[in-house]
C-alpha positions in Angstrom: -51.4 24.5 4.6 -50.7 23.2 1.1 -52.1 25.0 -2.3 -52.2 23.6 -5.6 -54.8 23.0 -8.9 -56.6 19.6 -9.0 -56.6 17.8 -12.6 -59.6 20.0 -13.4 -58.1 23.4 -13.1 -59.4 23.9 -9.7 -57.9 25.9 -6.5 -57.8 23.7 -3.5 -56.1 24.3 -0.5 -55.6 21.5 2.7 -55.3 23.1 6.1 -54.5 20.7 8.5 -54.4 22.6 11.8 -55.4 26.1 13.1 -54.8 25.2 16.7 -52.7 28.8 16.8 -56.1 30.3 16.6 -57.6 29.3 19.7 -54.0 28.3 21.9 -52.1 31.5 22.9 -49.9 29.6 24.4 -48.0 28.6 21.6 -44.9 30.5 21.1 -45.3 32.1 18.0 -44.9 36.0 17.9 -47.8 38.5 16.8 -46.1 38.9 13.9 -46.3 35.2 13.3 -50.2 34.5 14.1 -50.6 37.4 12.1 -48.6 36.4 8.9 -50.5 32.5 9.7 -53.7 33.8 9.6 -54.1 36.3 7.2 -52.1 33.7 4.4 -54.2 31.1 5.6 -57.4 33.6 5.1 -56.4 34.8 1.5 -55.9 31.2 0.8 -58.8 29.8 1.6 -61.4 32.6 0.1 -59.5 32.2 -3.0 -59.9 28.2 -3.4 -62.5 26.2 -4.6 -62.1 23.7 -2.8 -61.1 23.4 0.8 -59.9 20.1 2.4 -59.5 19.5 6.4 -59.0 16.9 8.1 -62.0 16.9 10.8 -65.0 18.2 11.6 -63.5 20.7 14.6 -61.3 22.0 11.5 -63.9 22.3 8.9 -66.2 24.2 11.8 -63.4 26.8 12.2 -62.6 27.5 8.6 -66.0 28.7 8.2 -66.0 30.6 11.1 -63.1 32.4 10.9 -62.7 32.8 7.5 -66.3 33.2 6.5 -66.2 31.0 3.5 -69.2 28.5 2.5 -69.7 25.2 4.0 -70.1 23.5 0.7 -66.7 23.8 -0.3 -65.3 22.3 2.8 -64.7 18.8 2.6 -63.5 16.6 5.1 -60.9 14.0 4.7 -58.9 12.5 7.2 -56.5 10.2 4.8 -55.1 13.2 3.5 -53.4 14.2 6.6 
């Protein structure tokens, strides 16, 4: 996950990968996922703008972070 403001003064925030959501097997602690995915939840519903990678990516921001669809936007060259 990467944070930063866009020449116009807006939040935007990349999040490449959220594999550790769905894979238990993954060998991070609870403490970990949890630390991962609430920073990666405060993040998100704080930006204007949200860039991922692919549609798999985009589909499970909004779903577990319940944030809009029309502030997703997918771009694969970023990553």
């Amino acid at each position: 996950m990467k944070k930063y403001r866009d020449n116009d003064g807006r939040r935007v925030v990349e999040v490449g990968d959220l594999s550790y959501l769905a894979d238990r097997n993954h060998g991070y602690s609870w403490f970990q996922l949890h630390k991962m995915h609430h920073t990666t939840g405060w993040a998100v519903r704080k930006a204007d703008i949200v860039i991922v990678p692919n549609e798999t990516v985009a589909k499970d921001v909004v779903k577990y972070y319940l944030i809009p669809k029309d502030i997703v936007i997918i771009d694969p060259d970023r990553f």
